[in-house]
C-alpha positions as CSV (number, residue, x, y, z in Angstrom):
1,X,-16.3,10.9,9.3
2,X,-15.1,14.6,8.8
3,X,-12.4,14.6,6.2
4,X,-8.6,16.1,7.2
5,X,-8.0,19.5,7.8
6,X,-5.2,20.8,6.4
7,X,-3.2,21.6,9.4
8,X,-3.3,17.7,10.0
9,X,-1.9,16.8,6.5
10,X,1.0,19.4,6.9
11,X,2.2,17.8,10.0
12,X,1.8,14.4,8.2
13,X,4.3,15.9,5.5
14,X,6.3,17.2,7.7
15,X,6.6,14.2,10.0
16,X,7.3,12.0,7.0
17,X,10.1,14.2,5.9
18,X,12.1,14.4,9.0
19,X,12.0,10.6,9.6
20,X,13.7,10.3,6.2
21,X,16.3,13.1,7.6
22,X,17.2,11.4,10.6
23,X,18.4,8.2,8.6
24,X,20.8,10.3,6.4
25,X,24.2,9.7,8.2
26,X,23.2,5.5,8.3
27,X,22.3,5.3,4.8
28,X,25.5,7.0,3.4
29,X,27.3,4.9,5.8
30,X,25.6,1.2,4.7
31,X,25.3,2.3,0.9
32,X,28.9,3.7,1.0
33,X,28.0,6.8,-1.0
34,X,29.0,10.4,-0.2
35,X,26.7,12.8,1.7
36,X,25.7,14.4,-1.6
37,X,23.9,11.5,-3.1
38,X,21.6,11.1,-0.2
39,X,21.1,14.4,-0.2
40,X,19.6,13.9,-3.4
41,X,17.7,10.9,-2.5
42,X,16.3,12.8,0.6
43,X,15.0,15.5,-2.3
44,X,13.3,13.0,-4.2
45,X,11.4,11.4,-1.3
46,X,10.7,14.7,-0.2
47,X,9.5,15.7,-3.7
48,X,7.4,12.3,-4.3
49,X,5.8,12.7,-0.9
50,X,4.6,16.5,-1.3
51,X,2.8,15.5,-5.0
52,X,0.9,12.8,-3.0
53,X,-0.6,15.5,-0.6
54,X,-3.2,16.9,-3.4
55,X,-4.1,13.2,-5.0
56,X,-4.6,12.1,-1.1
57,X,-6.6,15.1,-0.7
58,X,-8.6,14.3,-3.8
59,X,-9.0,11.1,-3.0
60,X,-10.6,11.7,0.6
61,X,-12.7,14.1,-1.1
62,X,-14.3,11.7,-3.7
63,X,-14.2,8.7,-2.1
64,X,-14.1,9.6,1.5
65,X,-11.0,8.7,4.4
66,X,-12.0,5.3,5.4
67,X,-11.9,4.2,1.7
68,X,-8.9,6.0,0.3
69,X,-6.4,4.9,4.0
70,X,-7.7,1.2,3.1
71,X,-6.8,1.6,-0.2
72,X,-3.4,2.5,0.5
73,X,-2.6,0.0,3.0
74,X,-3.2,-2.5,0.2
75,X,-1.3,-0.5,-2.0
76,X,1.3,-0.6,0.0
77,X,1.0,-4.2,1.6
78,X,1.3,-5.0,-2.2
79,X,4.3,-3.3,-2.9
80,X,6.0,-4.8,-0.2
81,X,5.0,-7.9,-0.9
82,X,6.3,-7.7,-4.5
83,X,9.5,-6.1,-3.0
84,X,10.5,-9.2,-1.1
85,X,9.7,-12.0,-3.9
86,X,12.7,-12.7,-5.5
């Protein structure tokens, strides 16, 4: 398996980050906060998700893509998990 190029992880980012924008009226809306505090919050998901482009990258590379995109769905699956336990 040939490892992402980094055209493909781009539009990744970029997909990611506008899926978060589209959400930005409903969230001030349900959390009751002004437009400047998501704003914020739409900067630090932006900024966590574009430091996780060069450990994904490094990851791939060492241990290969199957490996690292299992990894993360446990990861993740986990995290949600421990989310929802009260």
């Amino acid at each position: 398996m040939t490892t992402p190029t980094l055209r493909a992880i781009c539009v990744a980012v970029v997909l990611g980050t506008t899926i978060v924008n589209v959400a930005i009226d409903v969230l001030g809306r349900n959390l009751g906060v002004p437009l400047s505090t998501v704003q914020w919050t739409i900067t630090g998901y932006t900024l966590a998700l574009s430091m996780t482009v060069p450990v994904a990258g490094w990851a791939i590379g060492r241990f290969g893509a199957k490996t690292a995109w299992i990894t993360s769905l446990i990861f993740s699956g986990a995290g949600s998990i421990l989310c929802g336990v009260p």
